[in-house]
Every structure is written in structure tokens, then in C-alpha cells.
C-alpha positions in Angstrom: -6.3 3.0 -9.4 -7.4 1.1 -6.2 -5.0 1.1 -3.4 -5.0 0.0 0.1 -2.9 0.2 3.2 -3.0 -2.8 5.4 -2.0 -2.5 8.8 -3.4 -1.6 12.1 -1.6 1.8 12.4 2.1 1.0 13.4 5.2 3.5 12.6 5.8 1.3 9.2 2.4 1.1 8.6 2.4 4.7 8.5 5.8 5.3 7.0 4.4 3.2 4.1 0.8 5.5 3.5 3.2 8.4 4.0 5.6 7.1 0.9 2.7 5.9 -1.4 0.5 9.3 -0.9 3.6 11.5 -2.1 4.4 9.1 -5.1 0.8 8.8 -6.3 1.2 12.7 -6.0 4.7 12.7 -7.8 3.7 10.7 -10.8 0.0 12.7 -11.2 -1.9 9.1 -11.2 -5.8 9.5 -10.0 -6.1 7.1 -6.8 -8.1 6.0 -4.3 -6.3 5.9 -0.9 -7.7 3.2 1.6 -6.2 2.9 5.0 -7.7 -0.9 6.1 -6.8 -1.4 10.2 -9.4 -4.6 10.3 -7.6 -7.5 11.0 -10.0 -9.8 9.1 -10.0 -7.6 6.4 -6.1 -7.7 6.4 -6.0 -11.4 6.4 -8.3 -11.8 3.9 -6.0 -10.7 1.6 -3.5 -13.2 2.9 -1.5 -10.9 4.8 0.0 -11.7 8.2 2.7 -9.1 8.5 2.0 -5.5 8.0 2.4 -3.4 6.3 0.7 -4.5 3.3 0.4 -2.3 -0.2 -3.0 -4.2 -2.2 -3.1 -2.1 -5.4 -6.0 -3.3 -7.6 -6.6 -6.0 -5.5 -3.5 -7.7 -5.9 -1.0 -7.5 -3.0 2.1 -6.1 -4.0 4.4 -6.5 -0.6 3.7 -7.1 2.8 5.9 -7.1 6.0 8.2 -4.6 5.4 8.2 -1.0 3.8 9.4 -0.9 0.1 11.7 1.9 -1.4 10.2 4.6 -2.8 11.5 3.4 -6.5 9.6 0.0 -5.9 6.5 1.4 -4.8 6.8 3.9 -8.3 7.8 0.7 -10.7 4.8 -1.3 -9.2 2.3 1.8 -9.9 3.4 2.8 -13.2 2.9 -1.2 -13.9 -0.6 -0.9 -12.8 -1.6 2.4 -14.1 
């Protein structure tokens, strides 16, 4: 699984790596982590409020940081 963290490094932006790290380690999935700070890259995705969760290439939420159950639904829907 393919996941990135959009956002230039702000507390949410943080919080939200942070929340996704220990549920990919929770639920035992194999990921790859990506923390993107480049603002082009960010917008590229379409994203213009951080923080943004991209998980195999599709962006999943941006702008605020999700609950812990969301983030888990959204990766056991892409797994």
C-alpha cells in the first residue's frame, strides 16, 4: 500500500502521520510511508488545505485530521 502525507509540516500535519503510522502498525498492513512537504507536489493532487491522506493515489481527506476509526475503514478498504 502506497501512502502519502501532504502538508508542509504543521501540528495537524503531523498529528495526522502520527495517527496513520500507529494504525498501519495496529492492523499489520505492509506500507510505504511518504511525508510530501512540496507544495506543487501537494496541489497536484488537488489539495489546497493540509493535511492531506493520498492512499494509492487517491486522496482520501484533506483539510482536517480524520478519527482514528476513519483512517482504519479507508485502509482496510484499500488493502
Amino acid at each position: 500500500m502506497d501512502i502519502k502525507i501532504l502538508g508542509p509540516g504543521c501540528r495537524k500535519c503531523k498529528a495526522l502521520e502520527k495517527e496513520v503510522r500507529e494504525v498501519v502498525s495496529e492492523m499489520g498492513i505492509e506500507a510505504n510511508i511518504e511525508k510530501v512537504t512540496d507544495v506543487n507536489e501537494i496541489t497536484s493532487y488537488n489539495v489546497f488545505m493540509t493535511p492531506g491522506l493520498v492512499v494509492n493515489g487517491k486522496v482520501l481527506v484533506s483539510g482536517r485530521v480524520p478519527k482514528r476509526d476513519e483512517i482504519k475503514k479507508w485502509l482496510q478498504e484499500e488493502a
